[in-house]
C-alpha positions in Angstrom: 0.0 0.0 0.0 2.7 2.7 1.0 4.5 1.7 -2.7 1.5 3.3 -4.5 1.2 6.1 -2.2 4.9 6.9 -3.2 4.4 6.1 -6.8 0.7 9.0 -6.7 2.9 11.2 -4.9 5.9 10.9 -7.6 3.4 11.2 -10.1 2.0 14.1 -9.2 4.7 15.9 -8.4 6.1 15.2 -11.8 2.8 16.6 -13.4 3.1 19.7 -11.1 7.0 20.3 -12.8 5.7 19.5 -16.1 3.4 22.0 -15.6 5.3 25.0 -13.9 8.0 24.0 -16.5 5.9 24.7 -19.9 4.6 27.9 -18.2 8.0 29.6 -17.2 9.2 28.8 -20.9 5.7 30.5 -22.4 6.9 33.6 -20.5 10.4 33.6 -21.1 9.5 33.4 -25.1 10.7 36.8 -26.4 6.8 38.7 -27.7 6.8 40.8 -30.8 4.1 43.0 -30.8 0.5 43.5 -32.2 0.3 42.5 -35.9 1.8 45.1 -38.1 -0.6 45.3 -41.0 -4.3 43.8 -40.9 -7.0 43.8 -43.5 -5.8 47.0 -45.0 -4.6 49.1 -41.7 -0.8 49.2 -40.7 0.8 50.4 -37.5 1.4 54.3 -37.5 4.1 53.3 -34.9 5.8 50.9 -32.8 3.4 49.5 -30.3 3.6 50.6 -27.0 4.2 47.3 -24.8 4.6 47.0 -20.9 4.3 44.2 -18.7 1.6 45.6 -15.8 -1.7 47.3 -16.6 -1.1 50.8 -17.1 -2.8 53.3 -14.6 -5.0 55.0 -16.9 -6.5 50.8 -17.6 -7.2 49.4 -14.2 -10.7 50.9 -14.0 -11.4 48.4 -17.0 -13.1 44.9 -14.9 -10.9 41.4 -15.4 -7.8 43.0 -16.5 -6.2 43.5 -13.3 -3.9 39.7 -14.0 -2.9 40.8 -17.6 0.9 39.8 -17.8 1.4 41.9 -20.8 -0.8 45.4 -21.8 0.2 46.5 -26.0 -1.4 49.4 -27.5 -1.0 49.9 -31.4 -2.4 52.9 -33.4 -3.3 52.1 -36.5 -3.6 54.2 -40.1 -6.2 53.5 -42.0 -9.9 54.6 -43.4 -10.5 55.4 -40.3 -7.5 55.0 -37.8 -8.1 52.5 -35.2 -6.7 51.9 -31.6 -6.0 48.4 -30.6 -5.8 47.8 -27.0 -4.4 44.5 -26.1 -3.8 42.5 -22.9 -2.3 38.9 -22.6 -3.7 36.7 -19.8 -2.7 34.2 -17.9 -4.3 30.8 -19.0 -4.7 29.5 -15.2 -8.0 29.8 -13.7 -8.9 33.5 -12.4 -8.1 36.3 -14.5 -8.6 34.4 -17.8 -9.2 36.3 -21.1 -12.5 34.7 -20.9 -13.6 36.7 -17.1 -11.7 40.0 -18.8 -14.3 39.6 -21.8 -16.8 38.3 -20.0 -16.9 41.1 -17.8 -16.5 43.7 -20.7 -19.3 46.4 -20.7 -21.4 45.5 -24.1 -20.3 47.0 -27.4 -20.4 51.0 -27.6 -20.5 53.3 -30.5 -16.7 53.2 -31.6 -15.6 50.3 -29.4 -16.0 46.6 -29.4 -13.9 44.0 -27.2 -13.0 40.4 -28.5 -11.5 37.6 -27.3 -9.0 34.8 -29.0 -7.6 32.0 -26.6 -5.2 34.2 -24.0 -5.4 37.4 -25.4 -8.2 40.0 -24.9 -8.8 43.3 -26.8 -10.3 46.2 -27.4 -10.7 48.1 -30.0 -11.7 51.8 -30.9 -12.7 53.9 -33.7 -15.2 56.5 -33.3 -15.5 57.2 -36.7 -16.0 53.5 -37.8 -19.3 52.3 -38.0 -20.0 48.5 -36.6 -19.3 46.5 -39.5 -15.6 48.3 -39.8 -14.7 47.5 -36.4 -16.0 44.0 -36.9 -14.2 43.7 -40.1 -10.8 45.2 -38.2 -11.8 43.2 -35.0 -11.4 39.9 -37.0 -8.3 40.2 -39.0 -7.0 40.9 -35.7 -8.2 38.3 -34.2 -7.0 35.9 -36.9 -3.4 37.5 -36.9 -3.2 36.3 -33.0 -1.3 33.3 -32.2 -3.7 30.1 -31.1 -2.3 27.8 -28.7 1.2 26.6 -28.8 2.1 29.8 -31.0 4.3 32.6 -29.7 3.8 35.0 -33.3 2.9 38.0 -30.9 
């Protein structure tokens, strides 16, 4: 009986390195930046990336675990303003609670989600199908799991 509580306990143990080992490489993987060019619109400038939520964005709900905030203007007919923030992918401040708990689509605004990233993303002189248009090319440029493009 004691052999297979050593042989559970070795087991788990091993699971638990496994998986503090694959998540210390996800975050040591260098990170580009938001897409440079999507459906049409290209970055007017470098984006601006830091890893803690800026001041001026704490006030938005479910974004206070973001382990990386990028914002990207974008030229284009009209400009647009990507805002986005990668998430951990552990249970509590997901992507998933920071879009679940987004306010519903404005006039000149609309949040999305794709697997550990969650944006937002602001025009307000695009009308709802252009930020849905924009919102999706963005969305596709994203890395899905197991990717590291951004």
């Amino acid at each position: 009986m004691k052999t297979w509580g050593k042989r559970i306990l070795g087991v788990a143990i091993l699971l638990a390195a496994i998986a503090i080992g694959s998540e210390l490489l996800r975050l040591a993987a260098p990170h580009a930046g938001p897409p440079p060019a999507v459906a049409g619109w290209k970055l007017a400038a470098p984006a601006d990336c830091v890893n803690s939520v800026p001041a001026e964005l704490r006030s938005w709900r479910g974004i206070a675990g973001a382990r990386r905030v990028c914002r990207a203007e974008y030229a284009g007919a009209p400009n647009m303003r990507l805002t986005l923030f990668e998430m951990p992918e552990w249970p509590g401040a997901t992507a998933f609670d920071a879009f679940q708990k987004w306010r519903p689509a404005q006039p000149g605004r609309m949040g999305f989600l794709r697997d550990r990233y969650f944006g937002v993303v602001e025009s307000p002189q695009a009308d709802r199908a252009t930020l849905d248009r924009f919102t999706a090319a963005v969305q596709n440029a994203l890395p899905g799991r197991g990717e590291n493009r951004w």
